[in-house]
N, C-alpha and C positions, 0 to 999 in steps of 0.2 A: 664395094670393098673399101672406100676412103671412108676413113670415120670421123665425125665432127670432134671440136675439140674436146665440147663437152662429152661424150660418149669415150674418149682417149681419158680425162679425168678421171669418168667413173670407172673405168676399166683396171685404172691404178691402184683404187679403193679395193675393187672385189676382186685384183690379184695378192692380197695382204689384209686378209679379212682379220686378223688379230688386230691391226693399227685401224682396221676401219670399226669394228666394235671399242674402241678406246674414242674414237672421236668423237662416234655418236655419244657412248656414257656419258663424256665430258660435257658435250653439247644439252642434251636431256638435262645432266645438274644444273646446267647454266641458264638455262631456262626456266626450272623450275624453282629455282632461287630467286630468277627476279619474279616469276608469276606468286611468288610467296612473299617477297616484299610486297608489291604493290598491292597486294590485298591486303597486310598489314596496315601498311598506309592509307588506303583506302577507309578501310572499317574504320581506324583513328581518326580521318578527318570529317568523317560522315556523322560522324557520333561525337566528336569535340561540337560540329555545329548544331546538332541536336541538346545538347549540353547548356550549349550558349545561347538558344533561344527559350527553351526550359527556366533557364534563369529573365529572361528578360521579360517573358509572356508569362501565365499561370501554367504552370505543372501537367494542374489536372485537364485544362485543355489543349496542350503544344502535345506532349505526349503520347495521348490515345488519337490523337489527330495525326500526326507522322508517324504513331504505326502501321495506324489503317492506310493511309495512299503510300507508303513504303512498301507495306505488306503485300496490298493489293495491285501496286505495279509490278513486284518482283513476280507474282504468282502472273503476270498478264504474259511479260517477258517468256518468263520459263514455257506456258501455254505455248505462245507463238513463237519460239525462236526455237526450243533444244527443251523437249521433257523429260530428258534423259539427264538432266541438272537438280530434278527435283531432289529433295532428299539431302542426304550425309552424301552421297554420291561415290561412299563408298561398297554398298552392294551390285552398283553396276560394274565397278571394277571391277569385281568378285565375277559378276556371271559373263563378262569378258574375257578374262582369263580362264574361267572354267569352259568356254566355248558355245556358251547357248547365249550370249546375250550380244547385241547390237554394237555397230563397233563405235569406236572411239576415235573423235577427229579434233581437229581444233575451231574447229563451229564448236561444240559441247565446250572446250576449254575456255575459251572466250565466254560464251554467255554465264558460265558458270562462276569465274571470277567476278563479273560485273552487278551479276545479280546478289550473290553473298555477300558482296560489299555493300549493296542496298540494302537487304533484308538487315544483315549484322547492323549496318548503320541504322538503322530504323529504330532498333531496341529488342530485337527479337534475342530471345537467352539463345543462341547457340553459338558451337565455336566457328572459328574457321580450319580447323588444322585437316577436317573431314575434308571438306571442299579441296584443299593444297593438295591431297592424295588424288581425287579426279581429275582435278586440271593437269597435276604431272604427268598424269596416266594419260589423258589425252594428247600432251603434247608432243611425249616418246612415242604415241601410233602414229603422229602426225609427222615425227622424222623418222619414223621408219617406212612411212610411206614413199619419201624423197631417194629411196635407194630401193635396188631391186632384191627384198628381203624374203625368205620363207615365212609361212606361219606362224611355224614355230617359234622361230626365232623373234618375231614379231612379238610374239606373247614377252619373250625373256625382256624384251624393252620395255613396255608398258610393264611390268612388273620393275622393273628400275626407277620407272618412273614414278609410280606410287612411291614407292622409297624415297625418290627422292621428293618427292610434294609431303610427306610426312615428315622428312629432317625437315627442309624446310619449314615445316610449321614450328616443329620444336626445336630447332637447332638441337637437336639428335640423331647424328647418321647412323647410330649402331642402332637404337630405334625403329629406325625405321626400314631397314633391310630383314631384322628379326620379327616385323610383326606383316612383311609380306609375307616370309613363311609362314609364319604360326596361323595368320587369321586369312590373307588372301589365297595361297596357292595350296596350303596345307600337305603338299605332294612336292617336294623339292626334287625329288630322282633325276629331274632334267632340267631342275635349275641350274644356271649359270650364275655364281655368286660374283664373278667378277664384275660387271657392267651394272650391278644394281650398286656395291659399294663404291664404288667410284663416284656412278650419278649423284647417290646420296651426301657423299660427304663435299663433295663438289656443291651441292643445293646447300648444304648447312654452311658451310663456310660463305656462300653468295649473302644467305639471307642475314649472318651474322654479323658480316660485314656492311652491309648496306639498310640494316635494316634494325639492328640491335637486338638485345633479347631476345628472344622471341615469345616465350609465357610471363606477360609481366607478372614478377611476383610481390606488387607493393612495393611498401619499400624497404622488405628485408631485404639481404644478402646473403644467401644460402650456402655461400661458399665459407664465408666468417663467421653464421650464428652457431649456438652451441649446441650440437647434435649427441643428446646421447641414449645409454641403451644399457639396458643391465640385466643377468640372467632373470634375478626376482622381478622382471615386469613381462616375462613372456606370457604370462597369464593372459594380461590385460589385452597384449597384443593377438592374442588368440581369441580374446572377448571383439577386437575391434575386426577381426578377420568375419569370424561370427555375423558382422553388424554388416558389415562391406557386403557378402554373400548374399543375405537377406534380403538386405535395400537393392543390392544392383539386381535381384531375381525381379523386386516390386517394380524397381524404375524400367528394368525391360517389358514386362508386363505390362505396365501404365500405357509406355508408350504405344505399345500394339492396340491396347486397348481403345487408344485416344484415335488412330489413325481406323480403325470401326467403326469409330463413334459417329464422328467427322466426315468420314467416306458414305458409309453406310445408312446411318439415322440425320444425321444435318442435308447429306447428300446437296453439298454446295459445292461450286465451280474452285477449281486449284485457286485464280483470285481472291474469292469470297472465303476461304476458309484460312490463307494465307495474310490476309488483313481483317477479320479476325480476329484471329490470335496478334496480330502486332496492336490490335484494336485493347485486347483484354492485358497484354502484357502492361502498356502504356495507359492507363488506369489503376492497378496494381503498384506498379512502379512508383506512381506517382503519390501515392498513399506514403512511400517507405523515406527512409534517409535519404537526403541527396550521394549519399556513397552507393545505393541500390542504383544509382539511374544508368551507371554503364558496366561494364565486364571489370574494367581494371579497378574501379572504385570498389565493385565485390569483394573482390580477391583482398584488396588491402586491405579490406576492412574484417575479411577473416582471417588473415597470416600474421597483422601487427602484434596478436595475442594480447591487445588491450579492449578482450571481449567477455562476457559471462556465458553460462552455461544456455541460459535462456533466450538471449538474444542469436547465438550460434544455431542453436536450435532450430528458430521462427525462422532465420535466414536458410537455413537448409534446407525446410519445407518450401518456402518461397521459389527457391531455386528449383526445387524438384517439380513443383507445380508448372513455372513458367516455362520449365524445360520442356515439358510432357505437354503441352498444349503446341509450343512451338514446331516441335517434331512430329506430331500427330498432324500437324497441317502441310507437311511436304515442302515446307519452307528451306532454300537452298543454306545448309548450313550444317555443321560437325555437332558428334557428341562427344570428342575425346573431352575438350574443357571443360563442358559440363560436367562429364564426370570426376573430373580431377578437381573439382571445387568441391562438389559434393562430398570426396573421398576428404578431400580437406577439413571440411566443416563436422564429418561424420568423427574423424580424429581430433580433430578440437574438443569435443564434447568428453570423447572418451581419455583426453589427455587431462582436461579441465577437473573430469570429474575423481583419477588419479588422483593428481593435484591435490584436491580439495581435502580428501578422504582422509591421503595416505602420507603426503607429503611428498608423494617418487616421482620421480622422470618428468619429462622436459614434454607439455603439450606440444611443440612445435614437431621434435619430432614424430608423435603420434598423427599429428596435421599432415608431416609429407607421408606417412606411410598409410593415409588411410587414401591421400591421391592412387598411390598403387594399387591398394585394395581392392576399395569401388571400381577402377578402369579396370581392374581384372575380371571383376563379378562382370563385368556389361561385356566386356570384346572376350573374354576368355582367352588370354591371351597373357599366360603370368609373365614370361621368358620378359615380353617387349613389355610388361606394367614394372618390374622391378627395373629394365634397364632405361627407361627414359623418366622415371622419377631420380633415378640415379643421375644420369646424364645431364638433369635439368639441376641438381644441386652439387652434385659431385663431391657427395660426402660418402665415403665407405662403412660408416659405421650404420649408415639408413639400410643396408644389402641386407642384413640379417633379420630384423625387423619387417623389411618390406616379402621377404621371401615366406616369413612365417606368418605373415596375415594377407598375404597372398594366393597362397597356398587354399588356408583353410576359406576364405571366400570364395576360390575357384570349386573344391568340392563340393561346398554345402549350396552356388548359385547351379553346379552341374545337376544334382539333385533335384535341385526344385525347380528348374527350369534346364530343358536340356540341350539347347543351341544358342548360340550367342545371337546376340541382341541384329547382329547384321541376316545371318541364318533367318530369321522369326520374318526379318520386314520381306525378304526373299520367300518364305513361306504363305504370306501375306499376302505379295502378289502373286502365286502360284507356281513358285519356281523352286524345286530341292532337287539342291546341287550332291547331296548322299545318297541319292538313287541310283543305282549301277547304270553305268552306259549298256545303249545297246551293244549287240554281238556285232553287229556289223563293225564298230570303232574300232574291233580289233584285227581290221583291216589297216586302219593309220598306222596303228603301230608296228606293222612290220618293216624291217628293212629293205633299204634297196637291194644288198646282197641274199635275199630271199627269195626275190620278184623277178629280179635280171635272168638273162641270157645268156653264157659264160661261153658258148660256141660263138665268138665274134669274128663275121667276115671282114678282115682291112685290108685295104688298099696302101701302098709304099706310098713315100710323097716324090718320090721319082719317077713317079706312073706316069707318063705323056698323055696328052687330050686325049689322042686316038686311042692306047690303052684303057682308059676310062670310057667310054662310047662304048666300048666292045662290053667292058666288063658290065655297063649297064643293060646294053641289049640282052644278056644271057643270065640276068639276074632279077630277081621281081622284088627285090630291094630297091627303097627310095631314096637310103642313103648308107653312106658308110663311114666310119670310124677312119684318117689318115696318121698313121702311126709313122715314125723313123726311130728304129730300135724296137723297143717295145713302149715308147713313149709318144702319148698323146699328143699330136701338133695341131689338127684341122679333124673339120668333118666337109663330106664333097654330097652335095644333093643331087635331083633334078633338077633343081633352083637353080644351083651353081650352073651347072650342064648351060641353063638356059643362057646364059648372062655371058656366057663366052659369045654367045653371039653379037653380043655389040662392044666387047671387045677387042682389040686386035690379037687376038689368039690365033694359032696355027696348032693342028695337030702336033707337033713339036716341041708344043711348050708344056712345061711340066704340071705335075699335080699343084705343087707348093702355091704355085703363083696363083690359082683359080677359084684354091679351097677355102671355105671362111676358118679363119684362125680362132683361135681362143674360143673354141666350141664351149656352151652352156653344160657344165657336167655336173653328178653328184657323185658322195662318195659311200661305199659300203656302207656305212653304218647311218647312213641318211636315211629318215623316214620316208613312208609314203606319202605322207602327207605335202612333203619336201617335193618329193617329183611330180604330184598332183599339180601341186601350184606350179612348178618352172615350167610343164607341158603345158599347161593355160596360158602362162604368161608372155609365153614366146611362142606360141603356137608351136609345138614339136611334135615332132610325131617319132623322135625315138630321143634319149639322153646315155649318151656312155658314161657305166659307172667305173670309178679311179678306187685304186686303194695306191694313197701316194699321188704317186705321179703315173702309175704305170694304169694300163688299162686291162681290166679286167671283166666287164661285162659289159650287157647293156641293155636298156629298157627301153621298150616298146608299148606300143597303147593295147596290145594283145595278148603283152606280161600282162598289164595289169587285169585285162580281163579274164584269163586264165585265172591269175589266183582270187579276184572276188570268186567265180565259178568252185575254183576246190573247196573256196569257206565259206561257202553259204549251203552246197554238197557234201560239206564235210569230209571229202577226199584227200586224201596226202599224196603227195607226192612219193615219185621213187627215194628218192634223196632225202626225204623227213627224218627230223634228228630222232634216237632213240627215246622210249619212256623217259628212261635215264640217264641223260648227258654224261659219259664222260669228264673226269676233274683232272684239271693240270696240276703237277705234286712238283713239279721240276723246269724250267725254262731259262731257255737263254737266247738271244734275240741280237740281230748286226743288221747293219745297213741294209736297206732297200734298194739295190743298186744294179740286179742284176732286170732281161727282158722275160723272166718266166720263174717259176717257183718245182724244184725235183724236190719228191716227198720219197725218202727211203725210208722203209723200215727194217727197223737193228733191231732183231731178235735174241741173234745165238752168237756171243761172245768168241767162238773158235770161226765164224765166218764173216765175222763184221767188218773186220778190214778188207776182207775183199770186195765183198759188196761194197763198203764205203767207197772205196778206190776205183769201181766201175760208176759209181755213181758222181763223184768226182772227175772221170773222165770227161762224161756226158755232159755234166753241166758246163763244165770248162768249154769245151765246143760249141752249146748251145748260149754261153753267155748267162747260164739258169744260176737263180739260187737252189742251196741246198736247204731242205726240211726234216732233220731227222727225228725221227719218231720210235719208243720204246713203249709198247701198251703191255702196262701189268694187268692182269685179269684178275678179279674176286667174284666170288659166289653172286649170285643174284639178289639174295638178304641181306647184304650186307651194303650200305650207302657207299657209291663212291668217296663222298666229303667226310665220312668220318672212319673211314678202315684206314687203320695203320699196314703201312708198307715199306718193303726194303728196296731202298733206291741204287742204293750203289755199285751194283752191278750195272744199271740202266746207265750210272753216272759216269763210270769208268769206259762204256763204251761210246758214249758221249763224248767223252772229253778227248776219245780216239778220233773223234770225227771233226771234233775243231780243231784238231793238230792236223787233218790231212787237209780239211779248210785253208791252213793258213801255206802250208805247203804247195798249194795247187791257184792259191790267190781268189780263190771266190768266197762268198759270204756263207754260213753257213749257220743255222737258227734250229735249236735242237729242242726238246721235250717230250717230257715222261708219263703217260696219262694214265687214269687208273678206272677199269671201265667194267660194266659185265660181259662184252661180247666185240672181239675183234675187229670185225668187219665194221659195224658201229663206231668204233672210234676211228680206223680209219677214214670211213666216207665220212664224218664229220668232221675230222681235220681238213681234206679234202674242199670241200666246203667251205670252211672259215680261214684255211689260206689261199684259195683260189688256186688250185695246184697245176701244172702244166701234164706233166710225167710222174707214174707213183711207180717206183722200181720196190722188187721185192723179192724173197730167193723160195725156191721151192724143193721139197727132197726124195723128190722123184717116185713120190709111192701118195696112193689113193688110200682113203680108209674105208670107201663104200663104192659098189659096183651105180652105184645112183648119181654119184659124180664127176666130173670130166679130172678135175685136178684136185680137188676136196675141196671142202665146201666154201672157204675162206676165198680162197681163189676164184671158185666157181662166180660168188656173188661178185665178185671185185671183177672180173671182165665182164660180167652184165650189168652194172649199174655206174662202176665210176667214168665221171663226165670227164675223163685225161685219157692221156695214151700212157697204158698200161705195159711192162716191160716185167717178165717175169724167166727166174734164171734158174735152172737148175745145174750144181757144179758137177765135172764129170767123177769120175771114181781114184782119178790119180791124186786130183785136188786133196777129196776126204782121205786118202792112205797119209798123202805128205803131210796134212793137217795134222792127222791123229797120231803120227809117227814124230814128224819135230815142231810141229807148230807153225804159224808163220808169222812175220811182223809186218809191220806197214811202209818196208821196202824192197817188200818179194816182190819177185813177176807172177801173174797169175795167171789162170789158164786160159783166161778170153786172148790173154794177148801172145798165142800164139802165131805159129808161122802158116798154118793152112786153115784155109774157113769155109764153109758150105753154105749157100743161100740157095733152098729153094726157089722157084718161082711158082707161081698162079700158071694154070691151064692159059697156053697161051703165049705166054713167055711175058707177060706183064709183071709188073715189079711189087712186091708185096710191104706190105707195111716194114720188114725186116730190114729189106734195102734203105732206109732210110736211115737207119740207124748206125750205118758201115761208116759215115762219114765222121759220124761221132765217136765211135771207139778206136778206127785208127789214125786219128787225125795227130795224135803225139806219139805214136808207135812207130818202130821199123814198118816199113808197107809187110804187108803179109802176099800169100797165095789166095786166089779169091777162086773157090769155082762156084759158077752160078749151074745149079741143076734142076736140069724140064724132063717131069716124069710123064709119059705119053700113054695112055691105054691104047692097046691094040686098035687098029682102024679108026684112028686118031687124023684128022684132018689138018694137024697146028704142022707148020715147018719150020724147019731150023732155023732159017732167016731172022725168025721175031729173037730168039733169043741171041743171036750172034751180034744183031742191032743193038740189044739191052747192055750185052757185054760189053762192045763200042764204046758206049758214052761212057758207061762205069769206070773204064780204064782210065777213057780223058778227065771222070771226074776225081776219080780218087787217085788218080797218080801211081796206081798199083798192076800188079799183074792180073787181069780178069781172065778166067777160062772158061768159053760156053759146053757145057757138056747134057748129050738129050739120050734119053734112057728108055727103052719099052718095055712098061711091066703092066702086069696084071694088078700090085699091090704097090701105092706109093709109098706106104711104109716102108717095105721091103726092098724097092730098091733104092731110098736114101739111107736105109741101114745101113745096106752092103757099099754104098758111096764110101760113108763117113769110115765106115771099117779099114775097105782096101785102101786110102788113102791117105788112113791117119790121122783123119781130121780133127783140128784141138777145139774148134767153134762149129756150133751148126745154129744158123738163127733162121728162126722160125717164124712167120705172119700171120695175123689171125684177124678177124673182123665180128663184130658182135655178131651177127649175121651168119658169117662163117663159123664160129665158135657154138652158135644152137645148134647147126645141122649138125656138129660133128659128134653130139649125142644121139643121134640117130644112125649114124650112117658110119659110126666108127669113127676114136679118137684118135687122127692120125699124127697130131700134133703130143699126147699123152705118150703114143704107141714108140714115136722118134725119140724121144727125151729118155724115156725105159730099156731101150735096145740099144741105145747106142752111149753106154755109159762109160766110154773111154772119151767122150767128147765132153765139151761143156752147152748145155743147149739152152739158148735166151728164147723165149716167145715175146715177140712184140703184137700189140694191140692198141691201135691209133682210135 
């Protein structure tokens, strides 16, 4: 029961899960800020020394000499340490997030920076900004390991953290949280946007600050050079969108092609093909300008704009070539830069050649817009190519330019190639992530409030040891739910049981003290997958589910087998929602405050205030919130979401029900649904507010000799999971109604001065008696008689019911009278009861059980309610 300190910390955390998802974002950006400097740094000092020995030795032998032992230690590394670093290392995110690929830790994060910083520093053409996106991702699995997190939610971190290892690379946080969606997750419905912008712009500002720049871009200044843009050139940019699509179809292509080649026909070890290529780059290289020998010397050499059409050209190929050799060999390193050089160099040519012709517009900016272009043809990803060539210049007039050759090289690379360039390498290695999940997946997806158990046996926390002993000998429960009110405190095992023994416990000491506190819960709207992992994690064998704070169900490892069982059987449940869900047209919503949830439905505008006011009673005694519900019905053809309907009748008795709310001081939450079939939207509200009591008025006449109460009702006591409470008002009610109305501070007829309670065979106390404590508990005490109908040669004595009366009295404070009757027909002689004695209430008990026999054997609950219409007659059903 003493918890360390450390487990007291973490318990602070996961009582305040919003400050503990802000901490980790934070943490994750700040991580992945500095693992994006120091790769910066890295690659720059690996390659300043490659630079500097270039110049001191021959070219043509320093070069191809440290590509090849760079190349071929990076690829030894990768081999022996973490192969899940090969590559952009952006596909593995991809099938981490989509759920079929290997996970992510900070072993992958580590060798993966260390290695890109070799390879990059070696001379191999590729970026780093890919790599910054796996290492972040690995670093957010690796602190969401440190806390006791879901799945699920585990996914939403590593998907922050991509984001953030993406700003990072580019000091772009909007970047980089838009091309999680668009290119990693491509399904946001359960993305969490919060915890990824955070991390990211958190990673952008670290690497910004510590690390400068981040895409050097020469030595323009992208924020002061002169960017412009005129209708007469959207041609051209439509010519350059054209060019982007084409080339980025060939450069994806190339690459796949290269990684065939290489894998397939060379068939040499990840080393041998990773040095290589740092082997063929650094011969290459060494042929070109000393501005070709590193990434930043490239760049400047194509952005200064002190270049011709020709030499733009040759360097383009150059680049395209080195690129496609590099990445075909699985060398740890990004294509975002490559492509954004490319795209650069491909707008040079076609700004140049403007230029030349016509005399219009400014190459440069055809230079940044053709960056966007080409990055859109390859990731397909226009949203994140326009906003981080954006972000990276932050000029507003490059948006319209970059959106319209964006655009058109997104359609014309979708055409001629039809998966992005990450899609192909994942196809390549035999993994498509657009293949529908099995049937079985849609098991995860259900919720805990689908699976749970909604009959929850709890125990008080004022239970004494010896109370609990008993409870458990007479129960084949292993554990239970400790509730005070209707809120959550403890749960009390076997385990516990056990551990009082070494203890100083006494059968006198209470539950509170023995229970473990702060029980492991989830909440309604929690996946499966959620309660899969917490029962593994903490070894459980049941989880109470919360909506709020209040406790509402509970899961068991026998839920869950039950419902694999209905879906793999394709079975439904009693309680499966309709074809057609019901639509909410009207709502209104208050505190969560009360131990239970009363679901009334308000029908009929001339009886809604009474019912309300009965319903309002009950809750007031039981501490309940109220639920009120008005179901408009339309034809079966017609969609609930799109039939217009008239609310305001619905509205007006609504807003009856929050004035009697506010009057009687309980919480009261109302809504108006629009549905094809009655029952349907009731048991589905039922359902989706976890309802305690569903009270409802009935008007005393059947429409078919085939139903007990018609049909509405019929299904509502056999299938809703509450105790059911149904009222039909007597005949004085309907005269005064119809004669002067009444408002919502008449007395009404429950609460009169004399009331009838049957009893059960026996003189045992029927669901009905329960309900006595709740409608007279703010009234004048009334006249109670309790009536035992005897058939003839009846064995029951008067004793059992004189007992029942007893306690009644002492419980309700009231006058109890036992009275025992011998008939032939119990109809008959609680008719003649309720007749000769005037009675204004007769309440009535029924049980699902009892309720089917009485279709056989005569409705004697239907029969009372019909004959004795000078009364008001409530049927309860527990």
């Amino acid at each position: 029961m003493w918890q360390t300190w450390e487990k007291r910390i973490l318990s602070l955390f996961l009582l305040k899960p919003k400050r503990l998802a802000i901490f980790e974002a934070c943490l994750i950006g700040l991580v992945s800020g500095l693992a994006g400097v120091i790769l910066k740094l890295g690659v720059g000092k690996l390659g300043s020394l490659r630079i500097a020995a270039s110049i001191i030795l021959p070219p043509w032998l320093i070069l191809p000499l440290l590509g090849m032992l760079g190349g071929w230690l990076t690829g030894w590394l990768v081999q022996r340490l973490a192969i899940e670093t090969a590559g952009s290392g952006i596909p593995h995110v991809k099938t981490v997030l989509a759920g079929v690929g290997k996970n992510l830790n900070l072993r992958i994060a580590i060798v993966k920076l260390f290695t890109s910083i070799l390879a990059l520093g070696s001379g191999l053409t590729l970026g780093r900004q890919g790599p910054t996106v796996q290492i972040g991702a690995s670093l957010a699995a690796s602190i969401g390991n440190l806390f006791p997190t879901s799945p699920d939610y585990r996914q939403q971190l590593i998907a922050a953290g991509a984001a953030a290892g993406l700003a990072a690379g580019f000091n772009a946080p909007i970047a980089g949280v838009l091309f999680v969606i668009e290119e990693l997750l491509q399904d946001f419905s359960n993305f969490t946007l919060g915890s990824a912008i955070i991390a990211a712009f958190i990673g952008a500002v670290v690497s910004r600050l510590l690390g400068g720049d981040s895409l050097n871009l020469g030595n323009l200044d992208p924020i002061n050079s002169h960017i412009s843009f005129t209708i007469k050139e959207i041609p051209f940019y439509i010519i350059l969108g054209l060019l982007a699509g084409g080339f980025g179809a060939l450069f994806s292509r190339s690459i796949i092609a290269s990684l065939k080649f290489q894998k397939s026909v060379l068939k040499l070890t990840l080393p041998a093909r990773i040095g290589l290529a740092g082997l063929i780059s650094g011969l290459i290289v060494a042929n070109l300008p000393a501005e070709f020998r590193n990434h930043t010397g490239f760049r400047d050499f194509l952005l200064t704009g002190d270049v011709n059409m020709q030499i733009v050209a040759i360097a383009f190929l150059v680049h395209f070539g080195l690129t496609v050799l590099a990445a075909g060999s699985s060398a740890p390193g990004g294509l975002f830069a490559p492509s954004l050089i490319l795209g650069c160099a491909l707008g040079q040519i076609v700004g140049l050649w403007e230029y030349h012709w016509l005399q219009w517009g400014e190459p440069m900016t055809y230079a940044f817009t053709g960056m966007g272009a080409f990055f859109c043809a390859v990731s397909r990803t226009p949203i994140t190519a326009v906003i981080i060539v954006f972000e990276i210049t932050q000029q507003f007039h490059l948006v319209l330019p970059l959106m319209i050759s964006s655009v058109v090289a997104y359609l014309l690379a979708e055409n001629l190639v039809e998966k992005s360039l990450y899609d192909q390498i994942l196809l390549f290695s035999g993994i498509d992530l657009s293949k529908p999940k099995k049937q079985t997946d849609s098991l995860i997806n259900l919720q805990a409030s689908k699976v749970m158990t909604t009959q929850v046996e709890t125990l008080d926390s004022q239970l004494t040891l010896a109370d609990v002993k008993q409870i458990f000998a007479k129960s084949h429960h292993r554990g239970f739910p400790v509730i005070t009110g209707a809120k959550l405190v403890g749960m009390i095992t076997l385990t516990d049981l056990e551990k009082t023994r070494q203890l100083n416990t006494t059968n006198n000491t209470y539950l509170a003290e023995f229970m473990t506190p702060q029980p492991v819960t989830v909440n309604t709207d929690d996946s499966l997958n959620q309660v899969l992992f917490l029962l593994s994690k903490y070894k459980l064998s049941h989880l109470p589910v919360l909506e709020g704070k209040k406790l509402v169900g509970i899961i068991t490892r026998s839920d869950i087998i039950k419902a694999e069982s209905e879906q793999l059987l394709g079975n439904k449940s009693e309680l499966s929602l309709p074809a057609t869900p019901s639509y909410v047209v009207y709502q209104t919503r208050s505190p969560q405050i009360g131990q239970g949830r009363l679901l009334v439905l308000v029908s009929n505008p001339q009886t809604a205030s009474a019912i309300l006011h009965l319903a309002a009673n009950i809750a007031k005694s039981r501490n309940y919130e109220l639920e009120c519900l008005q179901v408009i019905l339309i034809p079966h053809q017609n969609s609930p979401k799109e039939t217009a309907v008239d609310t305001r009748i619905g509205r007006r008795m609504l807003k009856k029900a929050e004035r009697i709310g506010r009057q009687w001081h309980i919480p009261v939450h109302t809504q108006i649904k629009v549905a094809h079939d009655l029952t349907d939207a009731i048991l589905e509200t039922i359902k989706e507010k976890h309802i305690n009591l569903l009270l409802m008025g009935w008007r005393g006449k059947k429409l078919s000799t085939t139903n007990i109460f018609g049909n509405v009702i019929d299904i509502l006591m056999k299938q809703a999971p509450c105790q059911v409470i149904v009222v039909k008002w007597s005949i004085n009610f309907n005269y005064n109604l119809a004669l002067n109305g009444f408002t919502d501070h008449d007395n009404y007829p429950w609460q009169g001065d004399r009331w009838l309670v049957p009893l059960r065979n026996g003189g045992e106390m029927s669901a009905g008696v329960s309900l006595l404590k709740d409608l007279i508990s703010t009234e004048a005490k009334p006249e109670i008689t309790l009536c035992q109908v005897l058939l003839p040669n009846s064995l029951t004595t008067h004793q059992s019911i004189t007992h029942t009366a007893n306690f009644l009295q002492q419980y309700l404070q009231t006058t109890v009278i036992p009275l025992t009757v011998c008939s032939q027909s119990v109809t008959n002689a609680i008719t003649d009861i309720a007749m000769n004695n005037q009675c204004d209430v007769i309440i009535l008990g029924a049980s699902k059980d009892g309720f089917l026999k009485q279709a056989i054997h005569g409705n004697i609950p239907e029969a009372i309610a019909r004959n004795c219409y000078n009364s008001t007659v409530i049927l309860v059903r527990n």
